[in-house]
C-alpha positions in Angstrom: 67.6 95.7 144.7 66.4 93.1 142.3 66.3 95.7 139.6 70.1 96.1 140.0 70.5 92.6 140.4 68.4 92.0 136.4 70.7 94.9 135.2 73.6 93.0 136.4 72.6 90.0 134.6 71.8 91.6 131.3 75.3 93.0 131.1 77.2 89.6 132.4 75.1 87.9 129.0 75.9 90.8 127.0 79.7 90.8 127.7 79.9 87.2 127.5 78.5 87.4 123.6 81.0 89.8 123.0 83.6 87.8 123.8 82.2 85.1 122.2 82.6 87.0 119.2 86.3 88.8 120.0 87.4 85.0 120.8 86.2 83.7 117.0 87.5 86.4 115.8 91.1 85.7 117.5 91.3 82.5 116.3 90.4 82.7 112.9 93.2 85.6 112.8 95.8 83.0 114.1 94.7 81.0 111.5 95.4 82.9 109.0 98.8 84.4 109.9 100.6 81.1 109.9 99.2 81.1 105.2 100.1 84.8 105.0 103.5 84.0 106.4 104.2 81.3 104.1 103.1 83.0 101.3 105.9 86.3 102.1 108.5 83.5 102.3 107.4 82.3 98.8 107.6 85.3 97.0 110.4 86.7 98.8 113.3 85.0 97.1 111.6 85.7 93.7 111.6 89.7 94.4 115.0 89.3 95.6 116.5 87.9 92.2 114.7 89.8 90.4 116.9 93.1 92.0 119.4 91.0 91.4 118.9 90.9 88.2 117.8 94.5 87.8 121.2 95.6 89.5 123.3 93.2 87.3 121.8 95.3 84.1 122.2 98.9 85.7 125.7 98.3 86.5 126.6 96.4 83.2 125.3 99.1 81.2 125.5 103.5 80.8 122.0 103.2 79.9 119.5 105.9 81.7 116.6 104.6 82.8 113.8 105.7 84.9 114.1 102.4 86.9 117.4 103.3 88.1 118.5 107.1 86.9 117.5 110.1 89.2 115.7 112.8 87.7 118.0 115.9 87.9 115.6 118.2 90.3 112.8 115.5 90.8 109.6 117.5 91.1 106.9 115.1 91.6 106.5 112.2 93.8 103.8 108.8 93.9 103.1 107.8 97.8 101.5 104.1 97.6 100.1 103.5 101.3 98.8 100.0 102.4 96.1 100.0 104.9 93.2 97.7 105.6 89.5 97.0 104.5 88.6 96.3 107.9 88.8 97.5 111.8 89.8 95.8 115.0 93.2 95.5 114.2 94.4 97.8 116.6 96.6 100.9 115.8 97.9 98.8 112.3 96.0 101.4 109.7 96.7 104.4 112.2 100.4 103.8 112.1 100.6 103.5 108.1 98.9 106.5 107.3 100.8 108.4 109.9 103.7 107.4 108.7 102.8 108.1 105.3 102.0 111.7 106.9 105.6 112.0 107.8 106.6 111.1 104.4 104.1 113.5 102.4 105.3 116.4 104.6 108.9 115.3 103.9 108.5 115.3 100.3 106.6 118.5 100.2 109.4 120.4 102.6 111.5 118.8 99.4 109.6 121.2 97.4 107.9 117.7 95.4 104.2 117.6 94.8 102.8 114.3 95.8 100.0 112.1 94.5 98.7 109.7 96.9 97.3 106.1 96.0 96.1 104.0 98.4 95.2 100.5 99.1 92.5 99.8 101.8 89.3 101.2 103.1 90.6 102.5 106.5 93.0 105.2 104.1 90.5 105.7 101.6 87.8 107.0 104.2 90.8 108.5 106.2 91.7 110.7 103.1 88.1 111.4 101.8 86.9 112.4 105.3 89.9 115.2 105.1 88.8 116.4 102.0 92.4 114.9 100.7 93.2 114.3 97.0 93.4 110.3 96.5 95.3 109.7 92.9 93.6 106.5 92.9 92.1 103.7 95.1 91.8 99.7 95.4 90.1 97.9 98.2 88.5 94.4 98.8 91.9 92.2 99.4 93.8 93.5 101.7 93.3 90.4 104.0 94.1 88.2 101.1 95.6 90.2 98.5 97.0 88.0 94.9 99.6 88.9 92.3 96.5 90.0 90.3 95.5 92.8 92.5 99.4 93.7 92.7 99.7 93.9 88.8 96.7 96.0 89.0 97.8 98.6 91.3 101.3 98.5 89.8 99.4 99.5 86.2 98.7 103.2 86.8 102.0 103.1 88.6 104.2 102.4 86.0 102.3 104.6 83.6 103.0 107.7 86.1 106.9 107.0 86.1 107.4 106.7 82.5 105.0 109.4 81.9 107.2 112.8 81.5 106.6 115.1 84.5 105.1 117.9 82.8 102.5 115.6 81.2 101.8 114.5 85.0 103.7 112.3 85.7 106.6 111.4 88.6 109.7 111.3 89.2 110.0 109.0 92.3 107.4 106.0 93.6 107.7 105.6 97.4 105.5 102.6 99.0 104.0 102.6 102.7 103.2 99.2 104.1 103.5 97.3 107.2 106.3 95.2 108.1 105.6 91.8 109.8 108.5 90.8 112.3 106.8 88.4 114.3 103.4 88.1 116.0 103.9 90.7 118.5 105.6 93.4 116.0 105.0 94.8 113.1 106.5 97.8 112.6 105.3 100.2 109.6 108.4 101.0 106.8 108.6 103.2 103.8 111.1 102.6 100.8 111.6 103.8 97.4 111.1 101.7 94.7 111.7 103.6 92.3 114.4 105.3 91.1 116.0 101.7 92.6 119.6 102.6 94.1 122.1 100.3 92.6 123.9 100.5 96.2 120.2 99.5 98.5 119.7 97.1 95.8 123.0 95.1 95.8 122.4 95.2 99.4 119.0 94.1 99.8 119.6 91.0 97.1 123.3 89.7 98.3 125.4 91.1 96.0 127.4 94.5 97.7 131.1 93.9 97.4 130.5 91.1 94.5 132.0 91.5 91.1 129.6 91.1 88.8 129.9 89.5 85.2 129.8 91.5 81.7 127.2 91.0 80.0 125.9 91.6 76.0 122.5 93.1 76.0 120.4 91.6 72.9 118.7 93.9 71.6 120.0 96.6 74.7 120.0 97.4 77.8 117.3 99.6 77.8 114.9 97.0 76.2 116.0 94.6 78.6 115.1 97.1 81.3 111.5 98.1 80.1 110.7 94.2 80.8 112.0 94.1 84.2 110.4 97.6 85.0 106.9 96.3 85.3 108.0 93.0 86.9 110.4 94.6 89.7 107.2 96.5 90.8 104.7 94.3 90.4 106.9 91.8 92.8 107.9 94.5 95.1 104.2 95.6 95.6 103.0 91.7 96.0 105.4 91.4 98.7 104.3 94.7 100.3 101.0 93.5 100.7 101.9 89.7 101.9 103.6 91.4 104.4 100.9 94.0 105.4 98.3 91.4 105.3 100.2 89.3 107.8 100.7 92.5 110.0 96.6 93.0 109.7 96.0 89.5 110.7 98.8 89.8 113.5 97.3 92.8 114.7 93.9 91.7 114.8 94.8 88.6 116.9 96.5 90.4 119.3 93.7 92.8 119.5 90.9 90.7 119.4 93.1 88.8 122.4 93.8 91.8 124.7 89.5 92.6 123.9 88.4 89.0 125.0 90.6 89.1 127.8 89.0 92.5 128.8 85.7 90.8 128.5 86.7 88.2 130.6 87.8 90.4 133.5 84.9 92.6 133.2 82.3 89.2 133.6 84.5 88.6 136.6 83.8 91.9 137.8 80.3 92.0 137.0 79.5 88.4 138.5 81.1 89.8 141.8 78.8 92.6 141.8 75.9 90.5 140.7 76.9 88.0 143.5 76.6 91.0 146.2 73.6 92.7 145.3 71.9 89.0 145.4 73.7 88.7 149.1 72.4 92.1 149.8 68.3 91.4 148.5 68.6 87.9 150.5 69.7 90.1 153.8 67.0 92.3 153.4 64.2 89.5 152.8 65.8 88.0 156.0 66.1 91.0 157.6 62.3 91.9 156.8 60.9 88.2 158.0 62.5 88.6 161.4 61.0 92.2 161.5 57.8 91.2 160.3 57.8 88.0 162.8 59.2 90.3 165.6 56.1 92.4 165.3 53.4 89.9 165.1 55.4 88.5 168.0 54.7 91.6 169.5 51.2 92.3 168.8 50.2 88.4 169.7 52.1 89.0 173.2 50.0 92.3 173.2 46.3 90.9 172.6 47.1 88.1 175.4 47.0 90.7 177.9 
């Protein structure tokens, strides 16, 4: 019984530095949510005049564009998924790459090919483990992503839309990134960047149902749109990974909550049993005092006679 009673123990300590560890982890989660939310709420009014902007030009102008005209049978397709660099967040990486599953296959039923770049360690290994073709990779931020890693992932995108499809390059740039809605959802979303749609975009910055001014292009339209190209991306993909960074964080609070509770109940449990089998030894040391008093009781009674 004692053994059981050691192996108790050595489990209650080993749970209860586990928690230790889930609880620090919790809290320094929580403490980064609250930045990562401020920072989505900086750059969001920034990405949404810039569509404004964009849209003003596409609908003041004929010019065709690939920022905002359709290819006529689009054949290729960029998928940009945001995961993370880390685990114990939960099902937050799982739920972005299968949803950027559901969008490959869509795309492909479409008759598109697809070329898949990806932000984060959880896809990357995801991907290479399936023997999957990655385009090309970033990781290292994801928790604390800047606009430099955005301009840097935006780079090879912007080359692959205004790179001719036969020459390999694509006719449409979807993203995949995780949507923060509050600290207990976050719900992963794809959209299209790119070709924008003049419709989604007036929506998205204010301006459906708004007239909007004429304008003179100096020195055109298309010029003026080859400088908002890389901006409109570069600011749509910052703001994709503000928000997935406050869904990781979110998610690894929430996880790292539900884990120290776990641990919690478990020493609870543990300390019950621990508490029994110590109840159970004392018994039998009692029990086997009496017994070995009764019998020397006995044998004394025995020699007398």
């Amino acid at each position: 019984m004692g053994a059981q009673l050691r192996v108790y123990k050595r489990r209650i300590r080993s749970v209860t530095a586990t928690k230790k560890i889930t609880k620090a982890m919790e809290m320094i989660s929580a403490s980064r949510i609250v930045k990562a939310q401020r920072q989505v709420a900086a750059s969001t009014p920034y990405a949404t005049e810039l569509t404004r902007a964009v849209t003003a030009v596409a609908t003041g102008s004929n010019t065709k564009h690939p920022l905002t005209t359709e290819a006529e049978a689009p054949a290729r397709a960029a998928v940009l998924l945001l995961t993370s660099d880390r685990g114990l967040a939960g099902g937050y990486s799982s739920n972005a790459i299968k949803a950027a599953d559901r969008l490959t296959e869509r795309l492909r039923g479409e008759g598109k090919e697809v070329d898949t770049y990806i932000v984060g360690r959880k896809g990357v290994a995801y991907y290479n483990f399936r023997e999957r073709k990655i385009a090309d990779s970033w990781t290292g931020f994801t928790d604390r992503p800047s606009y430099a890693d955005a301009k840097a992932i935006a780079a090879p995108l912007i080359e692959a839309v205004s790179t001719e499809t036969a020459e390999g390059g694509v006719d449409e740039l979807h993203i995949i990134y995780t949507e923060f809605v509050s600290m207990m959802t976050q719900n992963p979303v794809e959209n299209r960047m790119l070709p924008l749609s003049l419709e989604e975009a007036a929506e998205e910055s204010g301006t459906k149902g708004e007239i909007l001014p004429l304008f003179d292009f100096e020195p055109s339209a298309e010029d003026v749109l080859d400088a908002l190209l890389p901006r409109y991306v570069e600011s749509r993909i910052y703001n994709a990974l503000l928000q997935a960074a406050a869904s990781e964080h979110a998610a690894r609070r929430r996880a790292m909550k539900a884990a120290t509770d776990n641990a919690g109940e478990l020493v609870k449990s543990l300390t019950r049993l621990a508490n029994a089998a110590r109840q159970a030894e004392i018994t039998q040391e009692i029990s086997e005092i009496v017994g070995g008093a009764s019998a020397l009781a006995d044998a004394t009674a025995g020699s007398d006679k």
